[in-house]
C-alpha positions in Angstrom: 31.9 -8.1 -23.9 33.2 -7.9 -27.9 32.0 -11.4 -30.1 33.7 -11.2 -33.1 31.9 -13.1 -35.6 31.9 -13.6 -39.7 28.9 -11.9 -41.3 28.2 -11.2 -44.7 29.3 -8.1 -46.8 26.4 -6.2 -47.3 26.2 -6.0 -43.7 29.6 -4.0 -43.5 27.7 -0.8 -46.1 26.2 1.3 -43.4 29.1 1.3 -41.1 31.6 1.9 -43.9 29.1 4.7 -44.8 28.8 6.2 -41.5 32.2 6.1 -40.6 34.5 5.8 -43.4 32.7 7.3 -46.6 30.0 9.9 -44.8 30.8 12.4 -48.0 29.8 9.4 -50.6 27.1 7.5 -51.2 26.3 3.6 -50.3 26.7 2.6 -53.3 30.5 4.0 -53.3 30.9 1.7 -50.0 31.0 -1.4 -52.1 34.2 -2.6 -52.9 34.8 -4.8 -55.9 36.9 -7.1 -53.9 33.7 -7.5 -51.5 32.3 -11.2 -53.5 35.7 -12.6 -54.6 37.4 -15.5 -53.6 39.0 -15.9 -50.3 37.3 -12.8 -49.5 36.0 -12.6 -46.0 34.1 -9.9 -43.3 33.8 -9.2 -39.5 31.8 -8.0 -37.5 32.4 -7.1 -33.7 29.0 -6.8 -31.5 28.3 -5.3 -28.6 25.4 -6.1 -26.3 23.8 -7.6 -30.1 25.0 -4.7 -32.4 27.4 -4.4 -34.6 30.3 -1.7 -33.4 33.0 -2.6 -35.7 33.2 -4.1 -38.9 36.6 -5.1 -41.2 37.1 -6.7 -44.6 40.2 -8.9 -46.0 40.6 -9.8 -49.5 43.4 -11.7 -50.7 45.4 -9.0 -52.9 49.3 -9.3 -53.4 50.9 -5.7 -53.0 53.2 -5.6 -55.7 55.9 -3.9 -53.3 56.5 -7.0 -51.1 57.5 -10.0 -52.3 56.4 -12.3 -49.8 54.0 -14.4 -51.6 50.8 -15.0 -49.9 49.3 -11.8 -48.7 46.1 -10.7 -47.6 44.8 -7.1 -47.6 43.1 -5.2 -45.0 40.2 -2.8 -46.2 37.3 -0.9 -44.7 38.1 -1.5 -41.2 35.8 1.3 -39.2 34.5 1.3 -35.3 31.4 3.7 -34.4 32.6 6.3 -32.2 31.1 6.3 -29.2 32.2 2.4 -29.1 36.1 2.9 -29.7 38.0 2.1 -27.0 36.3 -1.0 -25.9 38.7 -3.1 -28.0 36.8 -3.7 -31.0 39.0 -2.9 -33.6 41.8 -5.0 -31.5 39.1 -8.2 -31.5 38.2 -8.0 -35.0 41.8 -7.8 -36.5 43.1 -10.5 -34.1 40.4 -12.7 -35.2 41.3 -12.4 -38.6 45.0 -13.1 -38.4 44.0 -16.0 -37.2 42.2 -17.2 -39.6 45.1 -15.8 -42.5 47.5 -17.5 -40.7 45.6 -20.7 -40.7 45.4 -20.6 -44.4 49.3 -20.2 -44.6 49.2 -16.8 -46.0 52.2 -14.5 -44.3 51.7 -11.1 -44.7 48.7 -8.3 -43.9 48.5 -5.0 -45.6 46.2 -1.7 -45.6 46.0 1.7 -47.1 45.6 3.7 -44.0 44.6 6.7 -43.4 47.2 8.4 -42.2 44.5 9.6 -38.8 44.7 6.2 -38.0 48.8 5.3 -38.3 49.3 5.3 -34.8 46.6 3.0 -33.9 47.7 0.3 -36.5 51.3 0.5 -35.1 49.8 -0.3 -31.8 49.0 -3.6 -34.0 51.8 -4.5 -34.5 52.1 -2.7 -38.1 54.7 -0.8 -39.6 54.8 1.6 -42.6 55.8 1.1 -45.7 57.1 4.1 -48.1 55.6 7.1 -48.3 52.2 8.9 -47.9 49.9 9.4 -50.6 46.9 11.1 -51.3 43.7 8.5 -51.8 41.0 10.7 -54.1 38.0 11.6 -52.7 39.4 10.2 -49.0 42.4 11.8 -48.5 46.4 11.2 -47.3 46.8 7.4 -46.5 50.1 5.3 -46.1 50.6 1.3 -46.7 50.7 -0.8 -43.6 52.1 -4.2 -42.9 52.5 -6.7 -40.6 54.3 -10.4 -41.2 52.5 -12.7 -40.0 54.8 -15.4 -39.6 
């Protein structure tokens, strides 16, 4: 069974690392947005360890002008634990707690590997794709929450 829990974000680095950002270092793991306000982190554990981590910052996209958004970064699930609905937990989770602070809208830069699993979330694209230096193509994701 997935618990989904808030944890702290230096514990998000290694999987971010080992899944995300295997061609960088650690250090290139941090995001600036990790300490800001309204910033938050999730973790999803399994049997104790942690499978699957996200991060949500509160960032307007200047493309959509609904208000009060929150953005989506660094979401990554080991491999041999996808499937087990994880990713599903941990981004449910969170929506409810966004929602809960009134804010209506979710975004990402995804990688465009991943599209097809975020519009199994219920997100749809937004323009068109773009390349996302060292990582690769990504496209912007959104879902209203409202």
């Amino acid at each position: 069974m997935i618990e989904v829990l808030k944890i702290n974000p230096e514990m998000t680095y290694s999987l971010r690392h080992r899944v995300l950002r295997p061609h960088q270092t650690v250090e290139d793991c941090k995001y600036d947005t990790d300490h800001e306000a309204g910033a938050f982190h999730v973790g999803a554990f399994y049997q104790g360890e942690l499978v699957s981590i996200a991060s949500f910052c509160v960032e307007n996209n200047p493309d959509f002008t609904i208000e009060k958004q929150y953005r989506l970064r660094g979401m990554a699930t080991l491999v041999e634990f996808r499937n087990l609905g994880a990713g599903r937990s941990l981004v449910t989770f969170s929506e409810n707690l966004i929602k809960e602070q009134g804010f209506d809208l979710l975004w990402c830069n995804a990688r465009t590997t991943v599209q097809e699993y975020y519009n199994k979330l219920g997100f749809k694209v937004y323009g068109e794709i773009f390349d996302y230096p060292p990582i690769g193509p990504h496209i912007v994701m959104y879902k209203k929450l409202t």
